[in-house]
Backbone as ProteinMPNN parsed JSONL, in Angstrom:
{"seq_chain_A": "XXXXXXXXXXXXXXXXXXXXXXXXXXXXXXXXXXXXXXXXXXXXXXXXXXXXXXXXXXXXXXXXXXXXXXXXXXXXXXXXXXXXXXXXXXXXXXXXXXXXXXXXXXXX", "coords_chain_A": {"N_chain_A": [[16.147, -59.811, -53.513], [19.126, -57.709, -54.85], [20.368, -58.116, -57.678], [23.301, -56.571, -57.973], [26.586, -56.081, -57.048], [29.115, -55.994, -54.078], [31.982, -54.308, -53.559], [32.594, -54.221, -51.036], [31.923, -55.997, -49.32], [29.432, -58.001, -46.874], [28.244, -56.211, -44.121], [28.667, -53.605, -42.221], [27.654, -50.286, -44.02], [30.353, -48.221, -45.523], [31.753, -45.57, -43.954], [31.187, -41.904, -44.796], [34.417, -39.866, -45.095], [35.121, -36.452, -45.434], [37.152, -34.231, -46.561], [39.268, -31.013, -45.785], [39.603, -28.252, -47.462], [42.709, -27.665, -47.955], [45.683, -27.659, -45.221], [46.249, -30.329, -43.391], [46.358, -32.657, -40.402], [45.661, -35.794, -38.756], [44.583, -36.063, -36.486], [43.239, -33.321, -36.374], [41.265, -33.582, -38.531], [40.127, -35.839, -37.723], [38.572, -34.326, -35.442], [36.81, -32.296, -37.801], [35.254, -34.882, -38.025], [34.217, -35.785, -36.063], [31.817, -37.042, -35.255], [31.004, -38.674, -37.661], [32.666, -41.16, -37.516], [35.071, -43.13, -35.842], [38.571, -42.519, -34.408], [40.227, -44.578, -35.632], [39.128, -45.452, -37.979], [39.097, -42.98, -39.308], [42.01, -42.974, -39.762], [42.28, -45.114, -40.895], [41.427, -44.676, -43.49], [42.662, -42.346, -44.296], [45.311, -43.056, -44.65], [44.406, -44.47, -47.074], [43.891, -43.148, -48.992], [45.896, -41.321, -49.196], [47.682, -43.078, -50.421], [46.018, -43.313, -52.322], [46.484, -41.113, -54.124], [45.117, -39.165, -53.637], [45.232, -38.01, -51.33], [47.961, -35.747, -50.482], [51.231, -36.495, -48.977], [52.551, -33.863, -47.107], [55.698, -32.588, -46.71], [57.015, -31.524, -44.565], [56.453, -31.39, -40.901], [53.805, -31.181, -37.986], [54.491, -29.927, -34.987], [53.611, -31.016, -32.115], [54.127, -30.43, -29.132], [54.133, -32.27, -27.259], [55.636, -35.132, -25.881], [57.302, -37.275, -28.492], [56.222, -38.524, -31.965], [55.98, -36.333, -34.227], [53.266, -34.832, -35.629], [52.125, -35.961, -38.719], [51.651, -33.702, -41.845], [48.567, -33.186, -44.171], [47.294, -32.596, -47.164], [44.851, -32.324, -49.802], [44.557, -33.674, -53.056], [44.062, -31.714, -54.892], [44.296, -29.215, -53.526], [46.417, -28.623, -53.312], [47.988, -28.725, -55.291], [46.746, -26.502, -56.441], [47.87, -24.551, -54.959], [50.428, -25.187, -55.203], [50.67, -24.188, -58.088], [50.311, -21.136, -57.85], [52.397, -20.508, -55.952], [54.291, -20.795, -57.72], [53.259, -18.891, -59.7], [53.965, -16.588, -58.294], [56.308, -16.903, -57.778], [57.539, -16.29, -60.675], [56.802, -13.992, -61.095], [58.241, -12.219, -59.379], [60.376, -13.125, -60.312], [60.328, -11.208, -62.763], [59.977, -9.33, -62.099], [62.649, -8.411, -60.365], [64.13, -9.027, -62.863], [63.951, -6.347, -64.144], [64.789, -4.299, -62.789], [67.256, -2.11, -63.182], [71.205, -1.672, -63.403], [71.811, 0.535, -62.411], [69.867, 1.113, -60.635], [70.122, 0.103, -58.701], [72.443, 0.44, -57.503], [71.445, 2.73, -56.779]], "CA_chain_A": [[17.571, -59.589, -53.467], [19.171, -57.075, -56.346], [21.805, -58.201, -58.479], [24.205, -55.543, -57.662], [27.305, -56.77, -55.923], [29.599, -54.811, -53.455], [33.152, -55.046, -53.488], [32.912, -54.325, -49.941], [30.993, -57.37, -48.806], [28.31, -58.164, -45.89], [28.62, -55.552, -43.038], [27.951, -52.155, -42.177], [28.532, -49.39, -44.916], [31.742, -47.392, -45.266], [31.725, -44.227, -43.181], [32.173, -40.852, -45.672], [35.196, -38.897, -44.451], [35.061, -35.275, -45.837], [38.781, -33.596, -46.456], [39.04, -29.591, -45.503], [40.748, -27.354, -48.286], [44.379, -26.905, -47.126], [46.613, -28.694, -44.804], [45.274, -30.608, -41.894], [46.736, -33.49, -39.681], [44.879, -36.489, -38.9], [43.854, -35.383, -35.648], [42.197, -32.027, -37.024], [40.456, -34.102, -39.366], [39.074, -36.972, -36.447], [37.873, -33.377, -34.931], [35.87, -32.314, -38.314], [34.47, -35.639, -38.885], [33.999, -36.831, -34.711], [30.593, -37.775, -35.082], [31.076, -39.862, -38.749], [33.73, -42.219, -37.49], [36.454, -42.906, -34.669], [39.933, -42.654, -34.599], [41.131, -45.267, -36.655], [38.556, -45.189, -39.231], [39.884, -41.721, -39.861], [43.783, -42.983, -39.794], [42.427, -46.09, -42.55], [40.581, -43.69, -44.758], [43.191, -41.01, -44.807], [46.096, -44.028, -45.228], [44.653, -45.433, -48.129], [43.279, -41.892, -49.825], [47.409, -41.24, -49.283], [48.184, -44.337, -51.219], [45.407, -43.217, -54.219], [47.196, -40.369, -54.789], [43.649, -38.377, -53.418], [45.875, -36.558, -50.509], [49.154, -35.466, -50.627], [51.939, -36.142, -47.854], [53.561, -32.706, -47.264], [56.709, -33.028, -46.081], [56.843, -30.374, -43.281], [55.624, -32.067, -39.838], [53.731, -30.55, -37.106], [55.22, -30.283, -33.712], [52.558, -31.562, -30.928], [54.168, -29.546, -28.37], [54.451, -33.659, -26.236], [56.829, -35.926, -26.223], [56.214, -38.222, -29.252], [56.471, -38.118, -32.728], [55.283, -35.089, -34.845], [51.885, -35.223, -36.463], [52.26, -35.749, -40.172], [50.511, -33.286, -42.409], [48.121, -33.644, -45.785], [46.888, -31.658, -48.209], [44.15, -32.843, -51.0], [45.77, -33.14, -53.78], [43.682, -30.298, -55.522], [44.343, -28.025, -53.207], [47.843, -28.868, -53.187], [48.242, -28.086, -57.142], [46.568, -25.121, -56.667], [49.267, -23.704, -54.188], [51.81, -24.877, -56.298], [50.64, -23.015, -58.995], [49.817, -19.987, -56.76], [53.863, -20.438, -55.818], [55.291, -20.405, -59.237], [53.123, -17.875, -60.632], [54.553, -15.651, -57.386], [58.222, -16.549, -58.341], [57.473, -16.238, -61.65], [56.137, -12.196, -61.128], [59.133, -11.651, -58.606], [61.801, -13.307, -61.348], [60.18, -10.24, -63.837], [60.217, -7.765, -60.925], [64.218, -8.62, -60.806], [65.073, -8.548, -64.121], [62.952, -5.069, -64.747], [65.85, -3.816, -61.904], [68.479, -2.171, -63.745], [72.048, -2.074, -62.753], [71.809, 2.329, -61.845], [68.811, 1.445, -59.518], [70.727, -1.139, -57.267], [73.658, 1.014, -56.683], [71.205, 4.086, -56.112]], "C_chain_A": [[18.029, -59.058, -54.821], [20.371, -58.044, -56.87], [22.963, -57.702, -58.362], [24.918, -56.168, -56.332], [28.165, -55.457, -55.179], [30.912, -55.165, -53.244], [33.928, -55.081, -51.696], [32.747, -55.46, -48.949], [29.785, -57.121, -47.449], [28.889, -56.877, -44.792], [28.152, -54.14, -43.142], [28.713, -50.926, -43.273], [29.381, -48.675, -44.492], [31.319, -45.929, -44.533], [32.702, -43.427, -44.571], [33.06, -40.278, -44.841], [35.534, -37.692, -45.423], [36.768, -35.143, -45.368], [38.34, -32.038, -46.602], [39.86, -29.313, -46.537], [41.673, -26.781, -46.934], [44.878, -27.729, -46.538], [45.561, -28.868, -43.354], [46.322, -31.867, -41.48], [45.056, -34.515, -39.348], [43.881, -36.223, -37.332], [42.856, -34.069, -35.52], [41.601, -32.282, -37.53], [39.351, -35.522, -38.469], [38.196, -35.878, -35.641], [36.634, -32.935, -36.082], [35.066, -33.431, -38.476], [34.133, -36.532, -37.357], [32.646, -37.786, -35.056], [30.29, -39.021, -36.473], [32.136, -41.06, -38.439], [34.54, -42.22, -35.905], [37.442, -43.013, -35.305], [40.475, -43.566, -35.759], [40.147, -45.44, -37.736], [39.163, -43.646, -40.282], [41.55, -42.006, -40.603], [43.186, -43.939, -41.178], [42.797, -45.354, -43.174], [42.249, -42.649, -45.424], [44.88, -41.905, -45.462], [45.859, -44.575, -46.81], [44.277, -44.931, -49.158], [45.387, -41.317, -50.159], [47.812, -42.017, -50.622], [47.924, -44.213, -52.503], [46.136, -42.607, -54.837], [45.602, -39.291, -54.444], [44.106, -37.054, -52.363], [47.469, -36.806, -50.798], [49.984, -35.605, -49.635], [52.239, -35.422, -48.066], [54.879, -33.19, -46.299], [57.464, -32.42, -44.941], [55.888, -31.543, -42.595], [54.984, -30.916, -38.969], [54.049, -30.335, -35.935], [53.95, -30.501, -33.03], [52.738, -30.937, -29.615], [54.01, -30.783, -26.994], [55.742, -34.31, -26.616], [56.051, -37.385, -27.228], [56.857, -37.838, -30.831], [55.458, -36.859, -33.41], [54.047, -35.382, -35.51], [52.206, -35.171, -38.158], [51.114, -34.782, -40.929], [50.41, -33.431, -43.791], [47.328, -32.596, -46.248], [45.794, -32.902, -48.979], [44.978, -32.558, -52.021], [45.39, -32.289, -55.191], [44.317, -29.218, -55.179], [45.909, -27.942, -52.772], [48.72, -28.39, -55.024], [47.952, -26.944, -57.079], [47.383, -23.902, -55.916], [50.354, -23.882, -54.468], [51.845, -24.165, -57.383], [50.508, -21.683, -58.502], [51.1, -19.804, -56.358], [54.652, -19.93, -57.329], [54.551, -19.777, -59.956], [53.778, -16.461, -59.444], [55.995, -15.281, -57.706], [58.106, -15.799, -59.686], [57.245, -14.38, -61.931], [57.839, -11.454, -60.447], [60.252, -11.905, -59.585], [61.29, -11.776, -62.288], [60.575, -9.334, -62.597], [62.013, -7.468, -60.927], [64.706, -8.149, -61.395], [64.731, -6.981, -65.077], [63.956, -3.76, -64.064], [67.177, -3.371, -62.748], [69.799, -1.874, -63.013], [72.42, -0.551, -61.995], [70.989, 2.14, -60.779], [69.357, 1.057, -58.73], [71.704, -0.298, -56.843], [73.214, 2.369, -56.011], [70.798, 4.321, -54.893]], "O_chain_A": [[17.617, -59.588, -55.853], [21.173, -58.589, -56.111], [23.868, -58.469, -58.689], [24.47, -56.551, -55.251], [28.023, -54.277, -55.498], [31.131, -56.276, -52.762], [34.971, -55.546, -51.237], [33.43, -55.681, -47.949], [29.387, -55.983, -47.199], [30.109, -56.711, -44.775], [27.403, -53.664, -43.995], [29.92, -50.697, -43.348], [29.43, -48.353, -43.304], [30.28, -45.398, -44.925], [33.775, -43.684, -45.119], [32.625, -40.088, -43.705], [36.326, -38.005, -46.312], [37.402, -35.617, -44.425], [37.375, -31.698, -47.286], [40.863, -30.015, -46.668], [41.605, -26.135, -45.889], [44.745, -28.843, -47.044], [44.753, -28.21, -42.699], [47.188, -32.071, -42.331], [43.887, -34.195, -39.563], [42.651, -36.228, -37.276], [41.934, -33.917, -34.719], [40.703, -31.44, -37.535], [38.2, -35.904, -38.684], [37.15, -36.296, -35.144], [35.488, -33.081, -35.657], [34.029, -33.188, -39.092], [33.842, -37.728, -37.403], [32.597, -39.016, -35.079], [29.56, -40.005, -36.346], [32.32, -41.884, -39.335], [34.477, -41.324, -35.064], [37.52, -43.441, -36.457], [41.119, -43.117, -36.707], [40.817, -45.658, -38.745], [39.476, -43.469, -41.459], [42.073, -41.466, -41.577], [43.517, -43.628, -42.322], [43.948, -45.11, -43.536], [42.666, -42.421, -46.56], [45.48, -41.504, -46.459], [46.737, -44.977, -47.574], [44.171, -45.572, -50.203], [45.878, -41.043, -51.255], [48.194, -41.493, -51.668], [48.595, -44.528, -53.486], [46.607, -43.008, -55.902], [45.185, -38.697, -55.438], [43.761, -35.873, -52.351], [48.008, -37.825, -51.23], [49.712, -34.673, -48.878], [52.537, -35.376, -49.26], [54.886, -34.009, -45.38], [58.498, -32.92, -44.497], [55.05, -32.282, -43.112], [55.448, -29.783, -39.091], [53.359, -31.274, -35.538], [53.038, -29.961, -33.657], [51.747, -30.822, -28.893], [53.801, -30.363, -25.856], [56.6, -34.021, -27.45], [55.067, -38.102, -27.045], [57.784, -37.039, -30.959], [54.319, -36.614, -33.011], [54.004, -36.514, -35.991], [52.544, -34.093, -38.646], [49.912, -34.96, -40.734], [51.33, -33.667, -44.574], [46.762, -31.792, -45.508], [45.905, -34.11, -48.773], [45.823, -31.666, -52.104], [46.072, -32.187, -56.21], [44.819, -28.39, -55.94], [46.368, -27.174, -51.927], [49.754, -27.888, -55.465], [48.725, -26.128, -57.582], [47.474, -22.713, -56.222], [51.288, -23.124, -54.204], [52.848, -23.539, -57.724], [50.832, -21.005, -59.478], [51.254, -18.584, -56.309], [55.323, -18.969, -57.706], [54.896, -19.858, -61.135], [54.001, -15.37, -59.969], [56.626, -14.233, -57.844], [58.604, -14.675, -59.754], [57.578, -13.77, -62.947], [58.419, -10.474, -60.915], [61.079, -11.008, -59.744], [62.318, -11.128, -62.483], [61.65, -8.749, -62.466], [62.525, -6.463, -61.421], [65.497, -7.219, -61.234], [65.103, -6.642, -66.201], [63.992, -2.616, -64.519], [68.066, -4.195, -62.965], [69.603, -1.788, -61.801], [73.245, -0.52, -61.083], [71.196, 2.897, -59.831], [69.196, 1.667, -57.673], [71.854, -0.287, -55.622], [73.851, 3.033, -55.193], [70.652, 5.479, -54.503]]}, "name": "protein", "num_of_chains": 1, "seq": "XXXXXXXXXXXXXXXXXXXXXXXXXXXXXXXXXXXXXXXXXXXXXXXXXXXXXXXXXXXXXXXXXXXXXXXXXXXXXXXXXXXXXXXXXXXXXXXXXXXXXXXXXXXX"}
C-alpha cells in the first residue's frame, strides 16, 4: 500500500471531461465526451469547472427550439480571452478607420 493519499477517497476514478475551443452547451459537450461519462457527470464537471473560474458563463442562451428553458452556454476561459481580445483589437482598428474619415469625405 503507497503512501500517497487521494483527496478523492475509495471509489472509482474521476472521469476526464475534455472542453472544445469555443462555445458549447452542456448537451454538445455530453455528445463529445458520450462514451467518458453520462449526463450528469458532464452537468457536475462542467458546474464546478464554472465555479473555478476554468469555463466561462456567457450570457447569451441557446434556444432549444422545445418548450423548456434555454440551454446555457460556456466558453473556456482561454478561449474566451482570446475573443475578447480579437473584439477590442477589431474596435480598436475600426475606432482608427473613423477618425482617419475626414469631415469633406462624409459629406462627399
Amino acid at each position: 500500500m503507497s503512501n500517497e493519499t487521494s483527496s478523492r477517497g475509495p471509489g472509482r476514478p474521476a472521469k476526464v471531461i475534455s472542453y472544445p475551443d469555443g462555445i458549447f452547451t452542456v448537451e454538445s459537450l455530453f455528445g463529445a465526451n458520450a462514451s467518458a461519462a453520462c449526463k450528469l457527470t458532464v452537468r457536475k464537471n462542467v458546474k464546478r469547472d464554472a465555479k473555478a473560474g476554468i469555463l466561462v458563463v456567457l450570457k447569451s442562451v441557446e434556444k432549444t427550439g422545445k418548450a423548456g428553458r434555454p440551454s446555457v452556454r460556456y466558453s473556456t476561459k482561454a478561449s474566451y480571452d482570446a475573443r475578447c481580445a480579437a473584439n477590442a483589437a477589431a474596435r480598436a482598428a475600426t475606432g482608427a478607420a473613423k477618425a482617419a474619415v475626414t469631415p469633406t469625405e462624409v459629406t462627399a
